[in-house]
C-alpha positions in Angstrom: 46.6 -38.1 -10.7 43.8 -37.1 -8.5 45.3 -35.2 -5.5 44.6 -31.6 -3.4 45.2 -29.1 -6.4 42.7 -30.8 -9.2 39.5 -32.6 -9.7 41.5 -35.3 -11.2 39.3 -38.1 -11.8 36.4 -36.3 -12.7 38.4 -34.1 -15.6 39.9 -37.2 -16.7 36.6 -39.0 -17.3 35.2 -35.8 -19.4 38.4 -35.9 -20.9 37.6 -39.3 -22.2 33.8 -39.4 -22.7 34.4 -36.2 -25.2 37.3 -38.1 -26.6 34.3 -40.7 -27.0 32.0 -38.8 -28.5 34.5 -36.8 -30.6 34.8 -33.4 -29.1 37.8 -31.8 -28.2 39.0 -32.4 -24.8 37.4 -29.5 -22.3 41.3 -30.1 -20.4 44.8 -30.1 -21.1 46.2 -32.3 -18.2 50.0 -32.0 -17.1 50.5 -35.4 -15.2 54.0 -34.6 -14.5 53.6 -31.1 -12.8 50.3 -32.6 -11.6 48.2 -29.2 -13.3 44.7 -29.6 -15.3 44.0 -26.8 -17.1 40.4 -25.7 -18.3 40.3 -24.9 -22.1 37.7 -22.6 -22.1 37.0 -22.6 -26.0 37.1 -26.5 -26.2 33.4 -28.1 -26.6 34.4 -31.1 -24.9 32.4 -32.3 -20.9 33.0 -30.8 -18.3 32.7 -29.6 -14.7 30.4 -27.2 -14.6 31.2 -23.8 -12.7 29.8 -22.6 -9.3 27.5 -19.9 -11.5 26.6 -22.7 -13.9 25.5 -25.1 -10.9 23.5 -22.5 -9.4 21.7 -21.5 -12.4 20.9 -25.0 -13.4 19.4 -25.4 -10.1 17.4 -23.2 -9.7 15.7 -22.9 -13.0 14.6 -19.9 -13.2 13.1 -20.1 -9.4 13.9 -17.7 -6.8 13.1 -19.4 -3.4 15.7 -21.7 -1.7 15.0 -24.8 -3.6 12.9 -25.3 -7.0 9.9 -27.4 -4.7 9.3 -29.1 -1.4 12.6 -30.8 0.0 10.5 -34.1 0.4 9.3 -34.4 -3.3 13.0 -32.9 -5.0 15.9 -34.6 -2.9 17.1 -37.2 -0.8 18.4 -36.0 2.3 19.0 -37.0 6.1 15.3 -36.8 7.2 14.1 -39.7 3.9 17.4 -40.8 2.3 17.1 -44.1 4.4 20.8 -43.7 5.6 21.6 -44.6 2.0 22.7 -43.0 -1.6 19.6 -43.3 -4.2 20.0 -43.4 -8.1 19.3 -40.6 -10.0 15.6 -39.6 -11.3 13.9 -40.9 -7.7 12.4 -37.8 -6.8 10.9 -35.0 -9.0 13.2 -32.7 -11.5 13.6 -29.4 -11.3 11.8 -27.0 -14.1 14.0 -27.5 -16.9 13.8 -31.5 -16.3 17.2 -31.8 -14.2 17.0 -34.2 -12.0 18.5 -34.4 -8.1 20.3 -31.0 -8.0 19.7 -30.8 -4.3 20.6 -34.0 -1.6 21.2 -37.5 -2.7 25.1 -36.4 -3.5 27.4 -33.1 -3.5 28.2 -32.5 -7.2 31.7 -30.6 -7.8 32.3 -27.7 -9.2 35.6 -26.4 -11.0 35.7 -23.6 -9.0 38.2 -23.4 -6.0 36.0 -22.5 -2.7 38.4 -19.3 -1.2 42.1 -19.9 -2.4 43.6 -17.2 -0.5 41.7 -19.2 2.8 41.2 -22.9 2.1 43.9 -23.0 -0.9 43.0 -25.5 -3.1 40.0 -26.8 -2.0 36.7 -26.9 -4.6 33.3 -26.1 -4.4 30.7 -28.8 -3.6 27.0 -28.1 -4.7 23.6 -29.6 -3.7 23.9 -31.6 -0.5 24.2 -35.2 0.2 21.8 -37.9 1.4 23.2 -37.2 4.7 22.6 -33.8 4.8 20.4 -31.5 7.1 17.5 -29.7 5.3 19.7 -26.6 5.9 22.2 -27.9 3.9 20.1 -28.8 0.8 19.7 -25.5 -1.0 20.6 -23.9 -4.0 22.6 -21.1 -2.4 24.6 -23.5 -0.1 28.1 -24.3 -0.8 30.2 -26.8 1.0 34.3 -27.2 -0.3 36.8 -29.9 0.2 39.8 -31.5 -1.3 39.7 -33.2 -4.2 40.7 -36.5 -3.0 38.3 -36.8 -0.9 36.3 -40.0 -1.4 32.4 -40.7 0.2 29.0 -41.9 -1.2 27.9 -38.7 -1.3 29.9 -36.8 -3.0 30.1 -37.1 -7.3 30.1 -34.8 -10.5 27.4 -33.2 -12.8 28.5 -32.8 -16.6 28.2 -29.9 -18.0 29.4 -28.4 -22.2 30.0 -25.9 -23.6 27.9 -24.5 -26.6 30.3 -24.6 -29.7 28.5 -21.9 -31.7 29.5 -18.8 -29.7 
């Protein structure tokens, strides 16, 4: 079902890990008219949202990034031309690791619909990305059925006691 309008394979896989784990289902997916919809009062996974990824990132920092760029992320300048798995470099202040480089993590948000229609919000900067590019502030967007090394999806859920 993954095509331009929805983070398709990403929702379905929180879809079934809180089916997993036995929390209702963060979306209600419409195969037929192709439409995933975000239930926000479900406490299932999901994709976090552009404010979410930013705040997680920056842990309570202020600056651009929450240390040096060579200790906190893989990017172009010591990524080795190559994807890294997670944990490889330092976390950020609240023990999250690789928030910025090694891969652009969607968001749900859509990046400018009245300019770029459906495309979404990538966060964080790949492994082949410019230091530039690997900051908390920096957003990137795309369609959803775009496929590369660099590009995956953070988890994020939603506190059930509010």
């Amino acid at each position: 079902m993954a095509d331009e309008h929805t983070p398709g394979p990403a929702v379905e896989f929180c879809n079934a890990l809180s089916a997993r784990d036995g929390l209702p289902p963060a979306y209600r997916i419409d195969a037929a008219a192709e439409e995933i919809e975000w239930d926000r009062g479900a406490g299932g996974y999901r994709l976090p949202t552009e404010a979410e990824w930013e705040f997680a990132c920056r842990a309570a920092t202020t600056g651009p990034r929450y240390g040096p760029l060579d200790d906190i992320a893989w990017y172009r300048g010591n990524s080795g031309g190559r994807v890294h798995e997670v944990g490889g470099k330092q976390p950020n202040g609240w023990g999250l690791y690789d928030m910025l480089g090694n891969v652009f993590e969607w968001c749900w948000d859509l990046y400018d619909p009245q300019v770029y229609g459906s495309y979404r919000v990538l966060r964080g900067g790949g492994w082949f990305d410019e230091p530039w590019s690997c900051r908390a502030s920096v957003r990137h967007r795309s369609m959803t059925s775009y496929r590369i090394d660099d590009v995956g999806f953070r988890l994020a859920i939603s506190r059930s006691d509010r």
